[in-house]
C-alpha positions in Angstrom: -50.4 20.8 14.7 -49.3 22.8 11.4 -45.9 23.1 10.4 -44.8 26.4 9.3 -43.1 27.2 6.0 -39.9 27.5 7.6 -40.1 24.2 9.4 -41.8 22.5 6.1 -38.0 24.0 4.2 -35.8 22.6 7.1 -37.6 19.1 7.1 -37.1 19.1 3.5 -33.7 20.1 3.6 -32.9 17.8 6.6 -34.5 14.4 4.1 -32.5 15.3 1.2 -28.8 15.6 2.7 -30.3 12.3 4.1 -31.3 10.9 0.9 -27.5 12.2 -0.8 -25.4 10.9 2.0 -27.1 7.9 2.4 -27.1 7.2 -1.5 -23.6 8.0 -2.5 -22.3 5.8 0.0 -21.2 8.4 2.8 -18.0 11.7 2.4 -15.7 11.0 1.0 -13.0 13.5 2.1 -10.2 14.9 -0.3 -10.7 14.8 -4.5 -10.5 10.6 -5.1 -13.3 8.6 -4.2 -12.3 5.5 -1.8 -11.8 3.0 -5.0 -9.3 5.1 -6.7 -7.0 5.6 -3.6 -7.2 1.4 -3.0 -3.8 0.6 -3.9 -2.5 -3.1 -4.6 -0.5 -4.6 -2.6 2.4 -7.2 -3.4 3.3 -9.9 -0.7 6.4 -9.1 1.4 9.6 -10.7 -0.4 9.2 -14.1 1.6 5.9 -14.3 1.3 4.7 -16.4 -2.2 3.1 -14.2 -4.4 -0.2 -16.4 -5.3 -0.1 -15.3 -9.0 -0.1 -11.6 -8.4 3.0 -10.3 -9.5 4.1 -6.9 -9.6 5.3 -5.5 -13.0 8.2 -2.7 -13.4 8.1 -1.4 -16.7 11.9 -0.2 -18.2 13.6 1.2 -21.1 16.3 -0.1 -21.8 19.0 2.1 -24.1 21.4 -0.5 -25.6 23.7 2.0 -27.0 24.7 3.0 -24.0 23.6 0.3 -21.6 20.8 2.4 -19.6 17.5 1.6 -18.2 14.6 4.0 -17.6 11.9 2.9 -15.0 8.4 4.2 -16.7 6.5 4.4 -13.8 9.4 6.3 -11.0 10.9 8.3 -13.6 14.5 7.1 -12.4 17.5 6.0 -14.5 19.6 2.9 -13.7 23.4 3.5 -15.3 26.4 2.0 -14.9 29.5 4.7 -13.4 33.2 3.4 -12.4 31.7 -0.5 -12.4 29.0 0.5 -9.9 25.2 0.7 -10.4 24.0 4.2 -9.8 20.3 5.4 -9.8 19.5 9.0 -10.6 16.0 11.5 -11.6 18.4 12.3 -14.2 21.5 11.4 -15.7 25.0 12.8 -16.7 25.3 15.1 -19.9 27.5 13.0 -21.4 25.5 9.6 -21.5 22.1 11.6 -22.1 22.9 13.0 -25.8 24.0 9.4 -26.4 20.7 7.6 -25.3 19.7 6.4 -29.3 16.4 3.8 -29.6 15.6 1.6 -26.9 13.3 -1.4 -26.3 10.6 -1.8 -23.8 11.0 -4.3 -21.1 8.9 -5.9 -18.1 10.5 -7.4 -15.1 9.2 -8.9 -11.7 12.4 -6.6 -9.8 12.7 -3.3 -9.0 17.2 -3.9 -10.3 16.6 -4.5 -13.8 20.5 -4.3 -14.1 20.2 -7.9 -12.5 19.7 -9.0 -16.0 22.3 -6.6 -17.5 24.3 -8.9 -19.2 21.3 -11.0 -20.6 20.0 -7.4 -22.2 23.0 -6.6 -23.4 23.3 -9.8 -25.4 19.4 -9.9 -26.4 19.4 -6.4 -27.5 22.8 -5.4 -29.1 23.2 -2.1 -29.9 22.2 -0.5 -33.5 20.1 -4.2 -33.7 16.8 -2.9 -32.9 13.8 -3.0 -35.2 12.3 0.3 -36.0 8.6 0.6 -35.6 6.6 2.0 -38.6 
């Protein structure tokens, strides 16, 4: 029985989509392979961590008692004795903002710790980097 050319091209085309699909480890569908779109996840709140902690990165703006989360792009600032979080803040306290020192916390509040910031980090106190 002889193959012809066209079957010969179909049989080869049939072994290597075989031969990709099988050696890249299936589709993926959409632009991040399967690794990249794993995401950690942190224990619920009553659950004990087991060493994995999850880190919030902030700026903190002494001069004018602010904190920036890095990572949400959110401010946390104090308005008539209340907390407020915002994408962006008021025009008054932005042109104000000065130096500020980087911070890591295990909370997603970092005013929690407001009143330990404020004393750690007065304002005008802060080192400058060269």
């Amino acid at each position: 029985m002889k193959l012809h050319i066209i079957d010969k091209l179909l049989l080869y085309l049939l072994f290597c989509i075989f031969f990709v699909f099988f050696s890249s480890g299936g589709v993926h569908i959409g632009t991040n392979p399967p690794d990249a779109m794993a995401k950690k996840v942190s224990p619920p709140p009553h659950a004990k961590a087991h060493g994995y902690r999850a880190k919030c990165v902030y700026r903190y703006y002494p001069f004018v008692g602010v904190y920036f989360d890095v990572y949400k792009k959110a401010y946390f600032y104090l308005e008539g004795g209340n907390w407020r979080v915002s994408l962006s803040l008021p025009r008054d306290i932005r042109v104000r903002l000065g130096d500020y020192v980087t911070i890591e916390m295990d909370t997603d509040k970092p005013y929690t710790r407001y009143e330990e910031h404020k004393r750690k980090y007065p304002p005008g106190q802060l080192k400058k980097k060269n």
